[in-house]
C-alpha positions as CSV (number, residue, x, y, z in Angstrom):
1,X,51.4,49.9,-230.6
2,X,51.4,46.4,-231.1
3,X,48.6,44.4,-232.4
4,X,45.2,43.9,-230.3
5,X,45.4,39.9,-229.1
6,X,42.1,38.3,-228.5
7,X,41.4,36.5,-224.7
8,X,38.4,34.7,-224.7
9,X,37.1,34.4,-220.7
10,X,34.6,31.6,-219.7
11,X,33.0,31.5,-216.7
12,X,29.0,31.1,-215.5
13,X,29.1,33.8,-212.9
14,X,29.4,37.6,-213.8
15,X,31.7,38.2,-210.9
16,X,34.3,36.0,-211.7
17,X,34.3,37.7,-215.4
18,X,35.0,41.2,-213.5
19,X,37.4,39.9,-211.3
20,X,39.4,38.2,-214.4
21,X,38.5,41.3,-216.9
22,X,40.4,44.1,-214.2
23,X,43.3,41.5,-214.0
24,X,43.9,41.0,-218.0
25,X,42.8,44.1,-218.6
26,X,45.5,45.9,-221.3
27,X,45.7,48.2,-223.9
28,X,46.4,45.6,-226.5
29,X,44.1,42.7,-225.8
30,X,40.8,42.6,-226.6
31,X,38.4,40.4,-223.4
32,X,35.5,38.7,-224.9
33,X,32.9,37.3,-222.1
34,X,31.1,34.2,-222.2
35,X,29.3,32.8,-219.9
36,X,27.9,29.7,-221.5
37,X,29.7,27.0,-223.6
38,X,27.3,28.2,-226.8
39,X,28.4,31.7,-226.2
40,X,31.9,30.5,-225.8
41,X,31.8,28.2,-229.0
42,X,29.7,31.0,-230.8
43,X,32.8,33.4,-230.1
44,X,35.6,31.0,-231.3
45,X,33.6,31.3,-234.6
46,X,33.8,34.6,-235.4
47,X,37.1,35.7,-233.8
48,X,41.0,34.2,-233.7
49,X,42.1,34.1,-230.0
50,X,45.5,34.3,-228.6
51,X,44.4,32.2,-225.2
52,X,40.9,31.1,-223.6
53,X,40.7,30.9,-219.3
54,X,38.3,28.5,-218.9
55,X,36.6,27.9,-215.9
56,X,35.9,24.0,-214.8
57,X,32.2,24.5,-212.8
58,X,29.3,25.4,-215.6
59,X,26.2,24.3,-215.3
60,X,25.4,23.5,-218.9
61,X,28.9,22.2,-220.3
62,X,31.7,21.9,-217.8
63,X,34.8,23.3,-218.8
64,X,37.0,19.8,-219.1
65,X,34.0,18.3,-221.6
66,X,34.1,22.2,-223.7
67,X,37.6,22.4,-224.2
68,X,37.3,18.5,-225.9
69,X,35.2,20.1,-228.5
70,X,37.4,23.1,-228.8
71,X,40.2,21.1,-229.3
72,X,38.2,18.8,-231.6
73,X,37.6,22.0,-234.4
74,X,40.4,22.5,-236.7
75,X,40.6,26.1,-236.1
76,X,40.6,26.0,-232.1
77,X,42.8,23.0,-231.6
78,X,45.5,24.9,-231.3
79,X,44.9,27.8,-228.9
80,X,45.9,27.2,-225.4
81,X,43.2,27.0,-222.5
82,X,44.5,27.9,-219.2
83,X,41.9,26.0,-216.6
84,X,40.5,28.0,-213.4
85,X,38.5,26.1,-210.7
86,X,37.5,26.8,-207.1
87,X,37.4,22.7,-206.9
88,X,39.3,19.9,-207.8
89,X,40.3,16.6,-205.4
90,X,44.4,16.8,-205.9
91,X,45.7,14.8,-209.1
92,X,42.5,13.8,-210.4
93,X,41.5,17.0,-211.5
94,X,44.7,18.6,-212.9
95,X,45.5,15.6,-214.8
96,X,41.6,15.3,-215.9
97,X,42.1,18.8,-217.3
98,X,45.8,18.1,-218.9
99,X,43.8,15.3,-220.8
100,X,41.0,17.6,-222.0
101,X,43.8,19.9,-223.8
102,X,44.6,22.0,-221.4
103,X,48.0,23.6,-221.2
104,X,48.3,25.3,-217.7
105,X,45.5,24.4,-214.1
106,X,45.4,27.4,-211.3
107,X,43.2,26.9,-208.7
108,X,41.0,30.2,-207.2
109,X,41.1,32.5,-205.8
110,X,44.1,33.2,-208.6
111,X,47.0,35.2,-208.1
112,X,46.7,38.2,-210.1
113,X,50.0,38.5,-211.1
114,X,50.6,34.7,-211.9
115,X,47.7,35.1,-214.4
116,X,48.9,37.7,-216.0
117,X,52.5,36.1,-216.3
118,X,50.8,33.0,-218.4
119,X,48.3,35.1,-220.6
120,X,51.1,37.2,-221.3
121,X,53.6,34.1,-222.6
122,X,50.6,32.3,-224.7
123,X,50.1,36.1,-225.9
124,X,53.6,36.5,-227.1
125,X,53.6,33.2,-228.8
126,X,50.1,33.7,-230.7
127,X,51.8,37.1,-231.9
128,X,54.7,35.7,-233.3
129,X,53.1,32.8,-234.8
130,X,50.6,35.1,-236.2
131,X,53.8,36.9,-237.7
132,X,55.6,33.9,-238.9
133,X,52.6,33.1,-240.5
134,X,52.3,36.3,-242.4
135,X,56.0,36.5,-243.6
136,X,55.4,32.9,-244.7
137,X,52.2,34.0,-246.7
138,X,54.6,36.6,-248.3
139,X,57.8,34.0,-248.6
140,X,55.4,32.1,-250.4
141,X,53.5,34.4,-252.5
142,X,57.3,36.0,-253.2
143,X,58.3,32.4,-254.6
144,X,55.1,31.5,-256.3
145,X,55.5,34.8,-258.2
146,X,59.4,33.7,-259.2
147,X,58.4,30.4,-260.4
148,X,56.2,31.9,-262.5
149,X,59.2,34.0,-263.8
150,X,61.6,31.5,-264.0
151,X,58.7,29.3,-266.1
152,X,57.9,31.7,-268.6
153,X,61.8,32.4,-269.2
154,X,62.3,28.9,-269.3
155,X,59.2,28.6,-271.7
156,X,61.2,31.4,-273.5
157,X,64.4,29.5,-273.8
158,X,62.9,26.6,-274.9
159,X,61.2,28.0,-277.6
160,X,64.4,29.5,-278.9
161,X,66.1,26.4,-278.4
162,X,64.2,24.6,-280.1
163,X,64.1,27.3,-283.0
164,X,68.2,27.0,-283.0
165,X,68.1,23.1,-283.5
166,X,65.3,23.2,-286.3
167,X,67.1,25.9,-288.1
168,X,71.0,23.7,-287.5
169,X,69.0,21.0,-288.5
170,X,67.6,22.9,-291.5
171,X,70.9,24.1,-292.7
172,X,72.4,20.9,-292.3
173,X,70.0,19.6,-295.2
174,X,70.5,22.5,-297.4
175,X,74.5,21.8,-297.0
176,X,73.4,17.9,-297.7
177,X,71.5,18.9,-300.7
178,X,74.2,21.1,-302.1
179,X,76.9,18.3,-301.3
180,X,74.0,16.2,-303.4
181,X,74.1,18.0,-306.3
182,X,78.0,18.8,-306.7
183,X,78.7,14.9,-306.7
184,X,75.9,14.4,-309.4
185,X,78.0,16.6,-311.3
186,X,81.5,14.6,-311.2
187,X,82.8,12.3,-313.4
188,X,84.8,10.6,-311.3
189,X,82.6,7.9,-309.3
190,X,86.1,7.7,-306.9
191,X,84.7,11.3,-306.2
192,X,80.7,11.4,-306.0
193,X,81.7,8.5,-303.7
194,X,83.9,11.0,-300.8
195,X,80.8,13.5,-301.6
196,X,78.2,10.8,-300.6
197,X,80.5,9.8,-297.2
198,X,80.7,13.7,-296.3
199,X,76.7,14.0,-297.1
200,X,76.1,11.1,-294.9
201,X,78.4,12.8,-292.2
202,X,76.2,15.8,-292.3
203,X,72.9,13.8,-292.6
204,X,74.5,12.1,-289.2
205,X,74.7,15.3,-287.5
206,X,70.9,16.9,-288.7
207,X,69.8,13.6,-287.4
208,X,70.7,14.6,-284.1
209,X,69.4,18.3,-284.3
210,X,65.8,16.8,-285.7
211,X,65.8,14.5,-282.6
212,X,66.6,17.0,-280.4
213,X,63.9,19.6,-282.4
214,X,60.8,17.0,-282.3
215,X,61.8,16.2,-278.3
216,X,60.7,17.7,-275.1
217,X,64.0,17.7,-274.0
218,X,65.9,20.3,-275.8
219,X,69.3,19.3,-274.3
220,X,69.8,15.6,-274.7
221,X,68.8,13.2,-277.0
222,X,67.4,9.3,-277.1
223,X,70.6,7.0,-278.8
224,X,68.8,4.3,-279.1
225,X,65.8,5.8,-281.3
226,X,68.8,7.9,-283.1
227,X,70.6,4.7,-283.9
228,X,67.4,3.7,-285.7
229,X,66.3,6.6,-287.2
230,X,70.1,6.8,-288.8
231,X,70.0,3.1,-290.0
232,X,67.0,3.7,-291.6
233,X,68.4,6.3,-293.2
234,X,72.3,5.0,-294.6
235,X,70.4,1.8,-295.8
236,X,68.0,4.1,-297.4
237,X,70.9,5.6,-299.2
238,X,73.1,2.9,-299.7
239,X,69.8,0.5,-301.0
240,X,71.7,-0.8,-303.7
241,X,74.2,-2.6,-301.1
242,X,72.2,-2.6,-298.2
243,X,69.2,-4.6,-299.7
244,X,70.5,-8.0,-298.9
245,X,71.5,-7.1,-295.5
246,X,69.6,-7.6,-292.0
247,X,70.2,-5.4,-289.6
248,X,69.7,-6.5,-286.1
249,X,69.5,-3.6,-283.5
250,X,69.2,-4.3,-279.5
251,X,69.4,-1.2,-277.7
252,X,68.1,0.5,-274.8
253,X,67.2,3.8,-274.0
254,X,69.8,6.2,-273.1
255,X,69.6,9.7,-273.5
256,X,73.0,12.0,-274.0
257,X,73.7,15.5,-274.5
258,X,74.2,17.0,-277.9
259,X,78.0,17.2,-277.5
260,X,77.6,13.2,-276.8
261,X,75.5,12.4,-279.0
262,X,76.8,14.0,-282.5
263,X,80.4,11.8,-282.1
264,X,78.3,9.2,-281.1
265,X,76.5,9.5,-284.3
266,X,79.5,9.9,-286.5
267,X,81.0,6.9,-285.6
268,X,78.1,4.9,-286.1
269,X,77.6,6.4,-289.1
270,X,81.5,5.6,-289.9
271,X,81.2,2.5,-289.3
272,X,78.0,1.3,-290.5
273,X,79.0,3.3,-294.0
274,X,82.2,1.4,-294.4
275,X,80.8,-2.0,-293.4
276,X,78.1,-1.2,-296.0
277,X,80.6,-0.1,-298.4
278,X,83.5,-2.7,-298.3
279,X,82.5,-6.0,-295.8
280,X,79.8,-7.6,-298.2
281,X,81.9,-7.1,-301.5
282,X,81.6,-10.4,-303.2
283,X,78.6,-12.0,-300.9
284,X,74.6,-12.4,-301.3
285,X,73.7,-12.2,-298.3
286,X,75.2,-10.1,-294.5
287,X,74.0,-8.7,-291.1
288,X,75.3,-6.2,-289.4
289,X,73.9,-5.8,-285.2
290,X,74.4,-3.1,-283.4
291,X,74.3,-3.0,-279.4
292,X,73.5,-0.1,-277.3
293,X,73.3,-1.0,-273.4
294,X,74.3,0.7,-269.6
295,X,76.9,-1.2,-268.2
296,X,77.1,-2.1,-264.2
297,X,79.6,0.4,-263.5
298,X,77.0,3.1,-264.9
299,X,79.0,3.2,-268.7
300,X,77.5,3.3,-271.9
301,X,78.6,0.5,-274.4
302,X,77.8,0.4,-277.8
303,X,79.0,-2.5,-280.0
304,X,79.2,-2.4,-284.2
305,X,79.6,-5.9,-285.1
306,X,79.3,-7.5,-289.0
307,X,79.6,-10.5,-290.5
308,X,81.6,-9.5,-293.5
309,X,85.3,-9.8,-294.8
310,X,87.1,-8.2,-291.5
311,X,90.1,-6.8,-291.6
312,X,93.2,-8.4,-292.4
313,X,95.3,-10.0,-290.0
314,X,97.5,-8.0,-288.6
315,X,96.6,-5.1,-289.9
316,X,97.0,-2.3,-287.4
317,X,93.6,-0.1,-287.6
318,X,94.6,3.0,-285.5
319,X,97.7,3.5,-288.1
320,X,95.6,3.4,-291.0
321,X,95.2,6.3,-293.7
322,X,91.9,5.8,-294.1
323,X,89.7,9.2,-293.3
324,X,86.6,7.1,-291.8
325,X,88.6,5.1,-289.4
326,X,90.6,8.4,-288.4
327,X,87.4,10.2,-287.6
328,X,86.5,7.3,-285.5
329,X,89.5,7.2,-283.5
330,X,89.5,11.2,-283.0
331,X,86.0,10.6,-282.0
332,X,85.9,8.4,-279.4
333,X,88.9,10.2,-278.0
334,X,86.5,13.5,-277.7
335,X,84.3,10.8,-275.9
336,X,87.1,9.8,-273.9
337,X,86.0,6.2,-274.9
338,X,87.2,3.2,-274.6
339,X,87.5,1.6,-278.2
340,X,88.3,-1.9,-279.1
341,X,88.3,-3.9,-281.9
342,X,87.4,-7.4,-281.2
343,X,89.2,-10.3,-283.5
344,X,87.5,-13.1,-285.2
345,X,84.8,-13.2,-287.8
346,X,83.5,-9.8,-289.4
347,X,84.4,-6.7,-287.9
348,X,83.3,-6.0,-284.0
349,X,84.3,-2.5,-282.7
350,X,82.9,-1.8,-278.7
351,X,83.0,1.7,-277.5
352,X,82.7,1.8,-273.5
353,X,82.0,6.0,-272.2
354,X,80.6,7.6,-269.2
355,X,77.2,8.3,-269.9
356,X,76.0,9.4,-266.4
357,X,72.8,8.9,-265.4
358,X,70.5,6.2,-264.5
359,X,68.9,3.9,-266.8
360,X,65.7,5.6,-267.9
361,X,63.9,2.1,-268.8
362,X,64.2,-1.5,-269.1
363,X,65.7,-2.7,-272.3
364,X,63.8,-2.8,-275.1
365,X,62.7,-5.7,-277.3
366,X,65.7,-6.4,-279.9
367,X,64.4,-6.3,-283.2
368,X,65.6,-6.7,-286.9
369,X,65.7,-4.6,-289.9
370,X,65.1,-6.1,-293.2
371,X,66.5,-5.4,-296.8
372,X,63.3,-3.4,-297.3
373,X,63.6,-1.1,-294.3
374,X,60.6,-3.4,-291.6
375,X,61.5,-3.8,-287.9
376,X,59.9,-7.3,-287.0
377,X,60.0,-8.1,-282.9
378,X,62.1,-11.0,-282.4
């Protein structure tokens, strides 16, 4: 059996409410009389309706001025009035009613069978909204209750996530510290020196995971407070070089994934190791600037530029022996970067690489890095 529809009937005389109570009468609506607007009113409070016949002619609160506060009350507004009335003067009327909220105007004495026809439609409809609105309480409830699934796996996965970087990042150091202590023990200063390079290498590489372990985003990391944080760190261990040098960093934010950011990394630390290293022999003073920005066509670039020696003329870089520069090139090829080495004074290497994204910020201020390890705003 299907389920009992509410029809509210509104009309001052008793007879009328007979007459329209034997018409609609079924086994699956429920007929509540009123034969006042307050009863009427008083009924839309306590019960949901599927329809309301309303008659025009009341003596208190004709019907047109009743179904404007009907349709004024957040819970009625929506349920259809149909309009009955012994009187109306052509247009005026029905389009008087229309106006009020009505949705249909039949004129008495009404045919039976056309009444029924209309309660029936506006019946149908208040059912099947009535069970759309119920499978959307359960769609709803169903997706609330997955959401809260998917949030405490997520809040799962993060946790262990985060547990995997601080532990990489853990290891890292102990493999540092062990690298550490087996160049203390070499004779050979040729040989505590490729110790120190492969410590800084791995120091690179932590960097990332401890960046990654102190973020709320498990999955990428900033570049631009990376670069900074590994600065800090090489001039930190390379003081005894680094102290008359000025670093000058102007970089925005851009945030990659691990498998980004760790080359990234290395060849920063590559390069900034060998400019510290080899392009200040001989000199007091040196600066080194590093440049991290988005490019219009939505590429990262990120320029290593000194002031020292350079290399010498002619000398084709890519061919080179040396480990550092290798690891560079292989590097930017994992990146599949565009790397260039710019001529003139110092050394000036620009890697160009798809970064995706959108700019997450406007570019920071640029700023400089002392011998004594201070940013000052410039």
């Amino acid at each position: 059996m299907k389920d009992l529809a509410n029809i509210l009937l509104v009309d001052d005389d008793a007879r009328n409410l007979d007459v329209l109570e034997s018409v609609l009468s079924a086994p699956d609506y429920r007929l509540f009389r009123a034969r006042t607007a307050d009863e009427a009113l008083l009924a839309l409070v306590r019960e949901d309706f599927a329809v309301i016949v309303l008659d025009v002619r009341m003596p208190d609160i004709n019907g047109i001025d009743l179904a404007q506060m009907i349709k004024q009350r957040k819970r009625t507004q929506h349920v259809p009035i149909i309009f009955l009335t012994a009187y109306y003067r052509e247009d005026q009327d029905v389009l008087q009613g229309y106006g009020a909220g009505a949705v249909d105007y039949l004129s008495k004495p009404v045919n039976p069978l056309i009444l029924r026809s209309k309660v029936a439609v506006f019946v149908d409809l208040f059912r099947k909204t009535r069970t759309l609105a119920t499978m959307n309480r359960a769609m709803e409830a169903e997706i609330e209750d997955r959401l809260k699934q998917l949030k405490a796996s997520l809040r799962e996965k993060e946790i262990l996530l985060k547990e995997i970087h601080h532990r990489v990042k853990n290891n890292l150091q102990v493999i540092s510290s062990l690298i550490d202590l087996q160049a203390a023990r070499q004779p050979d200063p040729g040989v505590q020196v490729l110790f120190r390079d492969a410590r800084d290498r791995v120091r690179s590489m932590a960097l990332v995971h401890e960046k990654l372990y102190q973020s709320e985003d498990l999955a990428r990391t900033e570049l631009g407070a990376y670069a900074r944080n590994l600065m800090r760190e090489l001039f930190q261990a390379h003081r005894e070089q680094s102290e008359s040098i000025a670093l000058r960093l102007e970089v925005e934010p851009l945030h990659l994934p691990v498998d980004m950011a760790i080359p990234c990394g290395l060849i920063l630390n590559e390069l900034a190791t060998n400019s510290l290293k080899h392009a200040f022999v001989g000199r007091d003073r040196g600066a080194i600037r590093i440049e991290l920005a988005r490019m219009d066509d939505g590429r990262a670039r990120l320029v290593f530029q000194d002031d020292g020696r350079g290399f010498p003329p002619g000398m084709d870089w890519r061919a080179t022996s040396s480990l550092g520069l290798r690891l560079i090139r292989m590097l930017s090829d994992q990146l599949d970067a565009e790397l260039v080495l710019h001529e003139g004074p110092g050394t000036t290497f620009e890697l160009r690489f798809a970064a995706g994204g959108e700019p997450e910020h406007p570019p920071e201020a640029k700023a400089v890095l002392d011998g004594a390890g201070q940013y000052t705003d410039r």
